[in-house]
C-alpha positions in Angstrom: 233.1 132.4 -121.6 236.6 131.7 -122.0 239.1 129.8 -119.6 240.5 131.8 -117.1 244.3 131.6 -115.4 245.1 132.8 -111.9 244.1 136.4 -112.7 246.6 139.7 -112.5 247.9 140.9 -109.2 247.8 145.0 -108.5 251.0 147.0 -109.2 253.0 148.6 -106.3 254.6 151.1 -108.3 253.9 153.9 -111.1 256.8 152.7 -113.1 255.6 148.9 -113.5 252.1 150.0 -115.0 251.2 150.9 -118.7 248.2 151.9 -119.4 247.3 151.7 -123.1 243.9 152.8 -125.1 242.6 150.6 -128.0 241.2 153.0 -130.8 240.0 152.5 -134.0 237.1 151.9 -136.2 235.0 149.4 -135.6 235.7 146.0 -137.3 239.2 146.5 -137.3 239.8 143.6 -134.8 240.5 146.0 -131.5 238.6 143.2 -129.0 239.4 140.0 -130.9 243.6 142.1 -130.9 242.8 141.9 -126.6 241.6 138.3 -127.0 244.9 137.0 -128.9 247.1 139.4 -126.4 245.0 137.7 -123.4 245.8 134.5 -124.9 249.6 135.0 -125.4 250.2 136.2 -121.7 248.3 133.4 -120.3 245.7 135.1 -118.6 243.1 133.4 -120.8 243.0 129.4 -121.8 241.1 129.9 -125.2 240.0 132.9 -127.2 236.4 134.4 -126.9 234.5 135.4 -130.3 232.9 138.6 -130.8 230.2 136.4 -133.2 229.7 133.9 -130.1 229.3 136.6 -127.2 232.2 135.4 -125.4 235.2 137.8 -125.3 237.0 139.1 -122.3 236.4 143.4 -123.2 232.5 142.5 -124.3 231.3 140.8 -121.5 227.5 142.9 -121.0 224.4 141.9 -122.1 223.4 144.7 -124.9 227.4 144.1 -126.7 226.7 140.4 -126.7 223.2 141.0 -128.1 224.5 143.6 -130.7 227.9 142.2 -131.1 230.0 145.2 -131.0 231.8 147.7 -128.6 229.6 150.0 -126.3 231.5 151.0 -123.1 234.7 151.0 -122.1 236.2 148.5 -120.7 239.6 147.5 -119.1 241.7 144.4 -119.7 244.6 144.3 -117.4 247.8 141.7 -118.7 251.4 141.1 -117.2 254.6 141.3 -118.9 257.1 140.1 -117.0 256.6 142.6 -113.6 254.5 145.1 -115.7 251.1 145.6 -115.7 249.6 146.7 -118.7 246.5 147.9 -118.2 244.0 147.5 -121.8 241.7 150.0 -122.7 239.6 148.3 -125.0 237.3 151.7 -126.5 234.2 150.9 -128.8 235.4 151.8 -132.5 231.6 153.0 -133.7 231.1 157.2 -133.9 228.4 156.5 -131.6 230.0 155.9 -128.8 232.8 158.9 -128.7 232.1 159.7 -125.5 233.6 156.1 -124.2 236.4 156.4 -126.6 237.3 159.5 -124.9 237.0 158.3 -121.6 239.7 155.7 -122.9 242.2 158.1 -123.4 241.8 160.6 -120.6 242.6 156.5 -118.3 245.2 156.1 -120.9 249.0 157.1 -121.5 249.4 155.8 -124.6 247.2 155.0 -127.7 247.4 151.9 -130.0 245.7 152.8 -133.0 244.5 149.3 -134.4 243.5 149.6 -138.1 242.5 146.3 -140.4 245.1 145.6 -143.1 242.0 145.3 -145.7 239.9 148.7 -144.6 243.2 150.9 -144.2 242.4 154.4 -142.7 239.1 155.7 -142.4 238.2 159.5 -142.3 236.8 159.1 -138.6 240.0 157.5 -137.4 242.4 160.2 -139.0 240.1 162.4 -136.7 240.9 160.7 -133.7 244.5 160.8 -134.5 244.5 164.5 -134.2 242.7 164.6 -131.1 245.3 162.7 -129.8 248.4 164.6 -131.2 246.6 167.9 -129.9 247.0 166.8 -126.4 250.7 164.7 -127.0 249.3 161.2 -126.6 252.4 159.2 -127.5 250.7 156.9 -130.5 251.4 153.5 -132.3 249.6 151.5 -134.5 248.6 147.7 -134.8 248.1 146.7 -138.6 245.7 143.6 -138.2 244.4 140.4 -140.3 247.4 140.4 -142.1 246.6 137.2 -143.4 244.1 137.7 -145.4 244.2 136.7 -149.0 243.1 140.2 -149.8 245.5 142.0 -147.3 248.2 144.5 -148.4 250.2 145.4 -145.5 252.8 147.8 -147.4 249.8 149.8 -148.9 248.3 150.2 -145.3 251.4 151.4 -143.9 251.6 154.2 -146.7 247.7 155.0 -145.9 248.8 155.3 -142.1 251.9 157.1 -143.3 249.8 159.5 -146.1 246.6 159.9 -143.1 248.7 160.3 -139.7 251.7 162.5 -141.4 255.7 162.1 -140.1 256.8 159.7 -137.9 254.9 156.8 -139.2 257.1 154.2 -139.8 256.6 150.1 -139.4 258.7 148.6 -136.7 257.8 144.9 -138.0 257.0 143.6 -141.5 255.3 140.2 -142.3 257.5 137.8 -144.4 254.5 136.9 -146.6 254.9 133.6 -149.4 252.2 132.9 -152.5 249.8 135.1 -154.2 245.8 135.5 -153.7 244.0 132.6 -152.2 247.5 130.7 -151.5 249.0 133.6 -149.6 250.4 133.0 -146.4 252.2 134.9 -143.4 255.0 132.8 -142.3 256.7 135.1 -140.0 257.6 138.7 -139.0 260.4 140.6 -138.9 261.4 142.9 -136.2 263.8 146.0 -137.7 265.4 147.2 -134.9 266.1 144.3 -132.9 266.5 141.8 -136.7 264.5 138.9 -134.8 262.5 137.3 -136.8 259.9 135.0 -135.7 258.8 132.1 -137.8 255.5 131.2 -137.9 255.4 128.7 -141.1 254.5 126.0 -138.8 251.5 127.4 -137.6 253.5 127.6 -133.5 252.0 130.4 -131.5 255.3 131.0 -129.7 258.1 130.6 -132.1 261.6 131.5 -131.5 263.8 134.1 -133.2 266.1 133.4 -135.6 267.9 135.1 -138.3 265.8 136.3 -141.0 265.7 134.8 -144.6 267.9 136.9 -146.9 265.1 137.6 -149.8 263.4 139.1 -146.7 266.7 141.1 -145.6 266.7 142.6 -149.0 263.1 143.8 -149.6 262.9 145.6 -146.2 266.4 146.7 -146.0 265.6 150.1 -147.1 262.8 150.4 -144.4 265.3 149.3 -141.8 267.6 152.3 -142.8 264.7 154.5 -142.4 263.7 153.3 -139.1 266.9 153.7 -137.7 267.6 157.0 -139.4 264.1 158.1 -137.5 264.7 156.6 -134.3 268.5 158.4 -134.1 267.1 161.5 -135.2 264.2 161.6 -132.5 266.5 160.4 -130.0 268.9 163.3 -130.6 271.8 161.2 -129.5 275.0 162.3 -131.0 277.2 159.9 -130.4 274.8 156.9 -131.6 274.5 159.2 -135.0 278.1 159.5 -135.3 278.5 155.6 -135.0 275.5 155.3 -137.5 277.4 157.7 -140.4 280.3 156.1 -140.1 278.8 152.8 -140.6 279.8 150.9 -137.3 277.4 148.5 -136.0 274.8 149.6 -133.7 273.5 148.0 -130.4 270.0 147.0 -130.8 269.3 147.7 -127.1 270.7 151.1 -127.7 268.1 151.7 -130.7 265.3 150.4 -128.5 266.1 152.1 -125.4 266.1 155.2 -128.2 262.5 153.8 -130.1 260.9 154.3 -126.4 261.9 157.4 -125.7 260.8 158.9 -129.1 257.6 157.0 -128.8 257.4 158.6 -125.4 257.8 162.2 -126.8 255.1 162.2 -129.2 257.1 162.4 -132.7 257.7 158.8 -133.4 254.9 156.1 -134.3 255.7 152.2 -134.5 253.5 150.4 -136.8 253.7 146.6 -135.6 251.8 143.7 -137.5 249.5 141.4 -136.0 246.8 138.3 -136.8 244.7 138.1 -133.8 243.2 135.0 -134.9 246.4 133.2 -135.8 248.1 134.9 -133.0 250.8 135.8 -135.3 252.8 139.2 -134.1 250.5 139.0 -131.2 253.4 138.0 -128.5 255.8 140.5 -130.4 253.7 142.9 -130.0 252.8 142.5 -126.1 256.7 142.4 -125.7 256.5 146.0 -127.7 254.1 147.6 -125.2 255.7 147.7 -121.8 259.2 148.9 -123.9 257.1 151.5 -126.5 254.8 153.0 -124.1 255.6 155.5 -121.0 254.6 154.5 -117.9 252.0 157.0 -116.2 255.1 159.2 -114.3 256.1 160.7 -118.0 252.6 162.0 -118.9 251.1 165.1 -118.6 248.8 165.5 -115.2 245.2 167.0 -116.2 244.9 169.8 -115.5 243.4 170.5 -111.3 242.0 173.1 -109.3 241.2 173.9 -105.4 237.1 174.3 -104.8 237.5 177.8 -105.3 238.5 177.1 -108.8 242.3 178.1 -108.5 244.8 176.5 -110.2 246.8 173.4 -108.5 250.4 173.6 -109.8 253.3 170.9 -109.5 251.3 167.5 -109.1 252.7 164.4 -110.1 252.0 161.0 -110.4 253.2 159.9 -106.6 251.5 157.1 -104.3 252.6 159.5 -101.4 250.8 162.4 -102.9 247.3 163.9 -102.3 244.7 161.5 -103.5 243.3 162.9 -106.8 241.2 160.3 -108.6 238.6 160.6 -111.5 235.4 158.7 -112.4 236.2 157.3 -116.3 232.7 155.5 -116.1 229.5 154.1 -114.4 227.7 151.7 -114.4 224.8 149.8 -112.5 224.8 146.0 -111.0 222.0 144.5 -110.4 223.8 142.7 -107.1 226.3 145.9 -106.2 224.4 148.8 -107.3 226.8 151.7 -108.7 230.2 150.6 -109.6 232.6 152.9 -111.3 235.7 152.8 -112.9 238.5 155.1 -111.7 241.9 156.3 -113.0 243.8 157.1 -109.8 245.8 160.1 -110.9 247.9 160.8 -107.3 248.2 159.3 -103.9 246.9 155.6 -103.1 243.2 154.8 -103.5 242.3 152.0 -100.6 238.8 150.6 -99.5 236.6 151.4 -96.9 238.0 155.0 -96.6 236.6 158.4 -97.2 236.9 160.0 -100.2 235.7 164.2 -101.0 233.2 163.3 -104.5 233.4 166.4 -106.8 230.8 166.5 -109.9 231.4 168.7 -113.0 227.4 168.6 -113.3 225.5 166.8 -116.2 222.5 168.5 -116.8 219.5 166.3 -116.5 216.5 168.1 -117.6 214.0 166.3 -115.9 214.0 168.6 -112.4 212.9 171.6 -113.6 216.8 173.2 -113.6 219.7 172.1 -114.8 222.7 171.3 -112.4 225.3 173.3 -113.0 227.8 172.0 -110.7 227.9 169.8 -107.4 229.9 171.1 -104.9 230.6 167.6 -104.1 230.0 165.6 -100.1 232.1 163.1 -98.6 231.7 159.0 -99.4 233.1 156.1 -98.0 234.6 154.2 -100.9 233.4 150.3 -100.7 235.0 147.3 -101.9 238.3 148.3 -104.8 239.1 145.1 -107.3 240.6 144.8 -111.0 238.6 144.0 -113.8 238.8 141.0 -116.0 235.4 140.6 -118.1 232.7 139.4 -115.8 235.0 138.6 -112.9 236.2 141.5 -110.8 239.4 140.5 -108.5 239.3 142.3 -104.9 242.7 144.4 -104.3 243.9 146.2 -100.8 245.6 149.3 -102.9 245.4 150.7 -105.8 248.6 153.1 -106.7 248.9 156.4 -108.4 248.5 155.7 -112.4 246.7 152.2 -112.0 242.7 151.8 -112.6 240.5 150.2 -110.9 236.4 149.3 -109.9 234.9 151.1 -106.9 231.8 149.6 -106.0 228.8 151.7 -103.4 230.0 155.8 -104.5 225.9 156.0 -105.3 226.4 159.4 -106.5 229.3 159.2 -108.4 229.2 160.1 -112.3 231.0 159.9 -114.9 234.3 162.6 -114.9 233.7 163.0 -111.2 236.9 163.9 -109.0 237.9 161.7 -105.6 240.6 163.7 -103.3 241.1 163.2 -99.9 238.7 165.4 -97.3 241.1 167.2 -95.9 242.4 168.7 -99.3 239.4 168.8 -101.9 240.8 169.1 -105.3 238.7 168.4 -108.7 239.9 167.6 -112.0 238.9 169.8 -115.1 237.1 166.7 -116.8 237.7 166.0 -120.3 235.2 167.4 -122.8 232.1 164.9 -123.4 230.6 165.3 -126.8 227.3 167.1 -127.7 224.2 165.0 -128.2 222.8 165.9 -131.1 220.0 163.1 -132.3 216.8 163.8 -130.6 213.9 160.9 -130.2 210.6 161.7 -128.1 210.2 159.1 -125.3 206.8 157.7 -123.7 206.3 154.6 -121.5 205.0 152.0 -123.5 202.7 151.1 -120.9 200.6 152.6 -118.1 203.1 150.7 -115.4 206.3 152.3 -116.8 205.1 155.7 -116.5 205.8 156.3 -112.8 209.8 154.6 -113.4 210.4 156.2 -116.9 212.0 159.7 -115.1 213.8 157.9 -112.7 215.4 155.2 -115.4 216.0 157.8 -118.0 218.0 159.8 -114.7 220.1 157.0 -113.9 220.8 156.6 -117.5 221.9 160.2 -118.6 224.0 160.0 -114.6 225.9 156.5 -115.8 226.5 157.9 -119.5 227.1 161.9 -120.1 226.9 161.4 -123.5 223.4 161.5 -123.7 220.9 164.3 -122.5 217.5 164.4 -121.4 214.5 167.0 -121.4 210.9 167.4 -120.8 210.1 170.0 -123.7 208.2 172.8 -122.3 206.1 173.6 -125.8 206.0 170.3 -127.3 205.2 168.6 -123.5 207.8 165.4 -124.9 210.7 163.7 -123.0 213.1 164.2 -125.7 216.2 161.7 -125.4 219.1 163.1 -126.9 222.1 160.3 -128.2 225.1 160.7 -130.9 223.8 158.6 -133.3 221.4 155.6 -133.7 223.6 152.7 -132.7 223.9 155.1 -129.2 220.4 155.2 -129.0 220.0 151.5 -129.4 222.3 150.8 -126.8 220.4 153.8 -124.2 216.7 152.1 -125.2 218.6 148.3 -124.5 219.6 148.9 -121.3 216.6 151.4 -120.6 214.3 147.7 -121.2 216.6 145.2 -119.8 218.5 146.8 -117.0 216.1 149.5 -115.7 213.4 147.5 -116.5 211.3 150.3 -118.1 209.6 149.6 -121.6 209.3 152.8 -124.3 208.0 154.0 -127.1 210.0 156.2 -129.4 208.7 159.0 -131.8 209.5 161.8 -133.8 209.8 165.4 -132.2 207.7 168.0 -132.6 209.8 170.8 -133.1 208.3 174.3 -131.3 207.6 176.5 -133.9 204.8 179.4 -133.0 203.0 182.1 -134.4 202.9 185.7 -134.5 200.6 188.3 -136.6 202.1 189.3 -139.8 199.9 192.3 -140.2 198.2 194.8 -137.4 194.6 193.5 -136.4 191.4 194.7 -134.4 189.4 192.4 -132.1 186.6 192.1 -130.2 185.6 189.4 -127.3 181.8 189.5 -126.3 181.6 186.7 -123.4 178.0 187.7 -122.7 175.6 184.2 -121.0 172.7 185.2 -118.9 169.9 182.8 -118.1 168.2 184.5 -115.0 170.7 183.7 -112.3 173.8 185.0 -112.2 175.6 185.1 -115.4 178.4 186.4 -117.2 179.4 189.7 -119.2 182.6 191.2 -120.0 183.2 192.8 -123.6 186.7 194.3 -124.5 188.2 195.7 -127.8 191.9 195.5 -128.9 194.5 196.2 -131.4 196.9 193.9 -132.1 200.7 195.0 -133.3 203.8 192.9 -134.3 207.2 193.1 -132.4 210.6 192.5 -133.1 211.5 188.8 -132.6 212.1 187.8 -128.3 210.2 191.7 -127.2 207.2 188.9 -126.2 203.7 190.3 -125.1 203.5 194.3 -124.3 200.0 195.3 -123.1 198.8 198.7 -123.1 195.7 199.9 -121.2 193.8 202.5 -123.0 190.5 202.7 -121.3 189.0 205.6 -120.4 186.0 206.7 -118.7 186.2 203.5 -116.9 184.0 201.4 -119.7 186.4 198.6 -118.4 186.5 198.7 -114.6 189.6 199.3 -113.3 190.1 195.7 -111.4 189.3 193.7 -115.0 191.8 195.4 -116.8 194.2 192.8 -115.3 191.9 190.0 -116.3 191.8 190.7 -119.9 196.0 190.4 -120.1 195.4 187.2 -118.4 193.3 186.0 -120.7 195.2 187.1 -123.3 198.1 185.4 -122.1 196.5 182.3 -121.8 195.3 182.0 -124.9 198.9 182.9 -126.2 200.2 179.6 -125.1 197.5 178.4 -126.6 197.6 179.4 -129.8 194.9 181.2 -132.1 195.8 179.6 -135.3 197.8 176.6 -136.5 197.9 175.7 -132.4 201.4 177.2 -131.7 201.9 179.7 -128.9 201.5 183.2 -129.9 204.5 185.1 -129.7 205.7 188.7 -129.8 202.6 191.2 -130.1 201.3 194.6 -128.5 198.2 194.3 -127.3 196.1 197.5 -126.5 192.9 197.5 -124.4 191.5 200.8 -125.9 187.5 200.2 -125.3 185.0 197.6 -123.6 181.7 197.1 -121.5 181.2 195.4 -118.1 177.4 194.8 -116.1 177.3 196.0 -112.7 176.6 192.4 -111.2 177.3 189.9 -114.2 181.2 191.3 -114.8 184.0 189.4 -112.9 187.3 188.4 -113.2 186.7 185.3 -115.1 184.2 186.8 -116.9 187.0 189.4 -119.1 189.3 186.6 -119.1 187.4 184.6 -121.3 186.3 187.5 -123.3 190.3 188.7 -123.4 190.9 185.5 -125.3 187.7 185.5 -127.8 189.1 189.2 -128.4 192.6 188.0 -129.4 191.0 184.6 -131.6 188.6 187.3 -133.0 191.8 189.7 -134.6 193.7 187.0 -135.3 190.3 185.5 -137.4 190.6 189.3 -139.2 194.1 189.8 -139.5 196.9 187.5 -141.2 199.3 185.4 -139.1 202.6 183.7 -139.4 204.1 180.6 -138.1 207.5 180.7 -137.1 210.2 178.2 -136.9 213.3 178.2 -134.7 216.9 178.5 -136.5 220.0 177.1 -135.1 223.3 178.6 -135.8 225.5 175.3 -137.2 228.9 174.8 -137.2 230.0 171.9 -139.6 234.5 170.9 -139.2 234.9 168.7 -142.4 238.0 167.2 -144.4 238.4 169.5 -147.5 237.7 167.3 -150.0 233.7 167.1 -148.7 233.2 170.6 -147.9 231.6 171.2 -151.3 229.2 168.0 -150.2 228.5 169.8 -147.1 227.5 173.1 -148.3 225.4 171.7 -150.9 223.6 169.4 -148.4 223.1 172.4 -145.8 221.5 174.3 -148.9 218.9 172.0 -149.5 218.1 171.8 -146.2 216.6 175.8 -146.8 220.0 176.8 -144.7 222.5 179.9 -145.3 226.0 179.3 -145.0 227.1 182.8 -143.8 231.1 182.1 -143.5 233.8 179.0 -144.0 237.3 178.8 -142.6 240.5 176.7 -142.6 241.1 174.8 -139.4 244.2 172.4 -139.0 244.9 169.1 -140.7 243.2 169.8 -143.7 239.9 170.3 -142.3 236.8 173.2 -143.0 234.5 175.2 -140.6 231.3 176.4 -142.9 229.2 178.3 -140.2 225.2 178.1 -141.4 221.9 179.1 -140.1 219.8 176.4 -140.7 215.9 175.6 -139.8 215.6 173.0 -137.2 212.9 171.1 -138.8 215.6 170.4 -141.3 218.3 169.2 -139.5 216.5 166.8 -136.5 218.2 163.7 -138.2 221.7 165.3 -138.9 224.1 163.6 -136.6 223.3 160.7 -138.6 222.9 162.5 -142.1 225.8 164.2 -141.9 228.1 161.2 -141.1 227.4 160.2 -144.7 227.5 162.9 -146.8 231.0 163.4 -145.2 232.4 159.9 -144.8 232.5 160.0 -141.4 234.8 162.5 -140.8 232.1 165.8 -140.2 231.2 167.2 -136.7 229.1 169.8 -136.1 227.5 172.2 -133.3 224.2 173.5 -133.3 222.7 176.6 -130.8 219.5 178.4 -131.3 219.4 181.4 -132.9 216.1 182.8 -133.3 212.4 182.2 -134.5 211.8 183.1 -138.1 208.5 182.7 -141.0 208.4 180.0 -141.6 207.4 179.5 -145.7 204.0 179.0 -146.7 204.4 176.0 -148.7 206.4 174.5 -145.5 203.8 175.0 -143.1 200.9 173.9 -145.2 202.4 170.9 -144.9 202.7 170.4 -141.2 199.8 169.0 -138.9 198.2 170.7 -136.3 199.7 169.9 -132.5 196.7 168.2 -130.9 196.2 169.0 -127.5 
């Protein structure tokens, strides 16, 4: 692990903290970026590598054993007497949910893309999520050093993907071609320092910029400034600008922030984590860039009756209003969770009101809808740096933190003081949508498999999980497969519990196709006391969801009275069952029109089992169908693969019944579309759009399923 300094202090005021989420895809340099910006303010000795398991953001055991992002973690730095709190967000689809978690702790976003991938479809996505709720934005062009690296062709990919305001704030002076070219500085265009790095110095000074340099990025200068005036709405600096008088560079910076701070302006910066060129430039840039957490919006916040909470503000004085970004478990401290403190002051060993959004779990019988929330005592508060967790007295409105001992805290959950119980609307979690079928791998895990997979779904609302009442599976649902990778990791070597993974068995039934007659003759005597029951019925389709109507038609009393109730017990049982392929029976009329009963043999039993033989017996007669559940899918795209889509969703036997435009360039095709085709489509659909579809499935309804499908299906055993 790397070399540590003396560590970051906690900040005593709103206005000396920044607090800044990392996004991007993944390889783009977002943790190595953290490294280099640890490095330059001193709070490391030497770099960490992602390849070698030792950097600061990916200090657990399943990112150093799969060498990427999986939580959310936070890297705290100081420039000068700011704190500027890191949000280091895993890059992969997967792991949305964290990324999202990243931004609601977050007042800015530094969008980190690689100078040799340029802009992917995924992260022109989360660019929009941000601009839909005014996340002030910048990006960080990385390994611009490469031989292969173009940094004026990523800027005009940012530019081209992320729309107006885009505009680089620092180029790289850049000398020789191919495998002999080199950065040897960069070259700030507002304030004209540039920084030479020729020499290989970590820290150089500013100096005046070569000329040839002066006179390639002129024009981009001119821009800059034109953009910044423009944003800043400044009169007097744009009359000073037209008539060509010379313009304070503290003026222009003082303007940069605050149109950075409004939303409509978007630095691009140029960095080289691993040479650590840009790197100190840029941590100057993000105390001055970024708002501190008093100019954001507040989330939105109601009273326990659900009422609106109007004019809250980011004060220490204020009412405590807190909110759970994410959990995790310790083997030493049990729960500990990470908390953005959103109002008031946040201090140890007091009590806090816990408010849950409720995460459906799936394994109790009934989802949880909400928890009205109880009253904690909040343990030991400290600041994060990797492994090592700093203890603090305070923590300040719009500074984040570690609470450690809030056992039934989860992730999105709202502290507020006792006295006046507030909860925060949480921020929406994305839908699982990639199901695997769970079972302890051995006879020892069975008994801690429920409780693991609990504590997992509580710590990480991302995933979901159910006990499938037709197919009897625990059915873990994830985003993708690196998700689930991560879920089974720590599932094995935090929780201790061992599984094995399957396909699921999706719950199609049956239903007769045609009416049917059937007869059940239970009928065993050998000279004690036996058994005799004999009923006739007629069996009818319904309309898909009417379920099971039964209709007494006996007269004359051939059935007594008291076993007419047996048989539609019977029945019913051998509807779960199955009659046919082994899937419950669904949606029929059964009428009990005729029968025969024995004075002492007949009992209830008896006309149950001969309730079922009657229904096996018309279903033996009559012709059946197996149905399948449909989902109703709704698949947002870029344009240009919305043609992919549809063709894909046809294959899988589905029926687009309507597309629409939505904003950015994007598609909404609306399908209905079997389940058994579309188990695997969080992960399918990811490549037949590039990255950049989402989709939504609900069920719809049971339907035939074709005969050449189900021919083709096993039998459920069991």
């Amino acid at each position: 692990m790397a070399d540590r300094a003396a560590g970051v202090p906690g900040a005593d005021r709103p206005q000396n903290i920044r607090n800044i989420a990392l996004v991007g895809p993944s390889g783009a340099g977002k943790t190595s970026l953290v490294e280099a910006l640890l490095l330059a303010a001193g709070e490391i000795g030497r770099p960490g590598s992602v390849e070698e398991g030792t950097t600061v953001s990916d200090h657990d055991e399943v990112e150093i054993r799969q060498r990427r992002s999986v939580h959310l973690t936070v890297t705290p730095v100081m420039v000068g007497d700011v704190k500027v709190n890191l949000l280091d967000t895993p890059g992969y689809a997967d792991f949305i949910g964290a990324m999202r978690a990243g931004l609601r702790g977050a007042d800015a976003a530094l969008f980190v893309v690689s100078a040799l991938d340029g802009v992917d479809g995924r992260t022109r996505v989360l660019w929009e999520e941000c601009a839909a709720v005014g996340m002030p934005r910048a990006v960080a062009v990385t390994r611009i050093d490469h031989p292969r690296a173009d940094y004026d062709e990523v800027v005009a990919q940012c530019q081209e993907a992320f729309g107006p305001g885009v505009h680089p704030a620092y180029v790289p002076a850049v000398e020789g071609t191919g495998d002999g070219r080199r950065v040897v500085g960069v070259w700030g265009l507002v304030s004209e320092r540039y920084y030479d790095y020729s020499d290989g110095d970590g820290a150089p000074a500013p100096r005046s910029a070569p000329d040839w340099l002066r006179e390639t990025a002129g024009p981009l200068r001119e821009t800059l400034i034109e953009e910044v005036i423009t944003e800043s709405e400044d009169e007097v600096l744009m009359e000073r600008y037209m008539e060509g008088g010379e313009l304070d560079p503290d003026l222009l910076i003082a303007d940069l922030k605050l149109a950075v701070a409004a939303g409509g302006f978007h630095p691009v910066l140029a960095t080289s984590p691993v040479r650590g060129v840009g790197v100190r430039e840029l941590l100057r840039e993000l105390p001055l860039s970024c708002p501190d957490p008093t100019r954001g919006p507040f989330p939105p916040v109601v009273a326990p009756d659900g009422k609106p909470v109007r004019g809250m503000s980011c004060d220490p004085d204020g009412p405590l209003v807190a909110e759970v970004l994410s959990t995790a478990s310790d083997p030493y401290v049990g729960r500990v969770s990470l908390v953005r403190v959103f109002s008031g002051t946040l201090r140890p060993d007091t009590r806090v009101h816990l408010h849950g959004h409720g995460v459906p779990c799936g394994l109790t019988g009934s989802d949880e809808l909400d928890r009205t929330g109880n009253d904690e005592r909040v343990g030991p508060l400290s600041v994060p740096l990797g492994r090592e967790n700093r203890p603090v007295d305070r923590v300040v409105a719009g500074d984040l933190c570690l609470v450690a001992k809030l056992p039934d805290a989860r992730t999105g959950d709202t502290l507020s003081d006792p006295d006046r119980p507030l909860r925060v609307v949480p921020w929406r979690f994305p839908q699982p949508l990639l199901p695997v079928s769970l079972a302890a791998a051995s006879p020892g895990d069975e008994d801690r498999l429920s409780r693991a997979v609990a504590r997992l779904v509580a710590e990480d609302p991302s995933l979901r999980v159910e006990v499938n009442p037709e197919t009897h599976q625990m059915v873990l649902w994830s985003l993708g497969e690196a998700h689930l990778d991560a879920a089974l990791d720590r599932l094995e070597h935090r929780h201790g519990v061992r599984v094995e993974t399957g396909q699921v068995r999706v719950p199609l039934r049956e239903t007769f196709a045609v009416p049917a007659q059937g007869t059940g003759r239970n009928v065993k005597q050998s000279g004690g006391h036996g058994e005799f029951g004999v009923c006739r019925i007629r069996v009818e389709p319904l309309e898909p969801g009417a379920g099971l109507e039964f209709v007494d038609e006996i007269t004359g009393g051939v059935v007594p009275r008291q076993f007419v109730p047996s048989v539609e017990k019977g029945v019913r049982a051998q509807m779960a069952d199955g009659v046919h392929s082994g899937h419950p029976l669904v949606d029929i009329r059964v009428t009990l029109y005729d029968g025969k009963a024995h004075s002492v043999d007949s009992s209830d039993m008896a006309f149950q089992k001969a309730g079922r033989l009657a229904l096996k017996d018309a279903a033996e007669a009559g012709r059946m169908a197996v149905l399948e559940p449909v989902d109703e899918v709704c698949v947002e795209v870029d344009d240009a693969y919305l043609g992919a889509v549809m063709s894909d969703l046809s294959a899988r036997r589905g029926r687009v019944v309507g597309t629409e435009t939505a904003d950015g360039g994007r598609a909404v095709v609306r399908a209905e579309v079997p389940e058994l085709e579309i188990t695997r489509y969080a992960v399918e659909l990811r490549s037949v759009s590039h990255g950049t579809g989402v989709f939504t499935r609900d069920y719809l309804r049971h339907e035939p399923l074709p005969r050449q499908v189900a021919d083709r299906l096993p039998v459920p055993q069991g």
